[in-house]
N, C-alpha and C positions, 0 to 999 in steps of 0.2 A: 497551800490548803488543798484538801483532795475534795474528789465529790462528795463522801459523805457529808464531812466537815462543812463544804458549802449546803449540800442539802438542809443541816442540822440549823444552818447560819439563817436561810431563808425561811423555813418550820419554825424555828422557833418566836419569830415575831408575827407569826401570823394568828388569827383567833381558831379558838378551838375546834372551832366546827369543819374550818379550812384543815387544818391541820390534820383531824379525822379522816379528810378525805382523800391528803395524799397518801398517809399509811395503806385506804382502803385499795389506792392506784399502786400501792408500790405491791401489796398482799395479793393483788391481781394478777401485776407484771409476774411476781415468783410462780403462780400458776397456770403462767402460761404456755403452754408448750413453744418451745423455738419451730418453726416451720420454714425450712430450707426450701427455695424454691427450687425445681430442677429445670433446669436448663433446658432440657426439651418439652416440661411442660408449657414454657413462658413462649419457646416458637412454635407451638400450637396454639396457642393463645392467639400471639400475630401473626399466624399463617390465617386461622378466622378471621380477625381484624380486617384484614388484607382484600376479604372474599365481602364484604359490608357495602350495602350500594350509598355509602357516602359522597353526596354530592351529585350524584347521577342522576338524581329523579329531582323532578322540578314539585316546586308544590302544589301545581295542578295535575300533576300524576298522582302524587299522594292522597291530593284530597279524590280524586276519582274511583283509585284504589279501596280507602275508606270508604266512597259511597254504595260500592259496590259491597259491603261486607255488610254496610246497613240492610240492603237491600237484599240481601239473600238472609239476613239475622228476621227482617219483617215476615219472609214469607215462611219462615219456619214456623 
C-alpha cells in the first residue's frame, strides 16, 4: 500500500468534519513554499546562540537587573 492508499485508508473512516480538515492541511501543505535552510544561515543562528548569557547570571542578577529597569521605567 502507498501513502496515498493509506492516507485514503485512515480519511475515510473518520467523520466528516475531521476529514475537512485534513484536506484543508493537505491544501495548505501544497501552498507552501519549501524553504531550504542555508547552511550559513543556521551558523549564524548558533554563532548567536553561542554569545546568550545562559546560565551566567544568577537570579539575583536578574532580578536586580529587572529592578533597575523598573526604576528608571518609574522615573520616566
Amino acid at each position: 500500500m502507498n501513502i496515498a492508499q493509506t492516507i485514503y485508508q485512515h480519511v475515510k473512516t473518520m467523520p466528516i468534519e475531521k476529514a475537512v480538515e485534513v484536506l484543508h492541511f493537505i491544501e495548505f501543505l501544497e501552498t507552501k513554499q519549501d524553504v531550504a535552510i542555508n547552511e550559513a544561515e543556521t551558523n549564524d543562528v548558533q554563532e548567536f546562540m553561542q554569545t546568550l548569557p545562559f546560565g551566567q547570571r544568577t537570579d539575583a542578577d536578574i532580578n536586580t537587573q529587572f529592578q533597575a529597569l523598573r526604576d528608571e521605567w518609574d522615573q520616566s
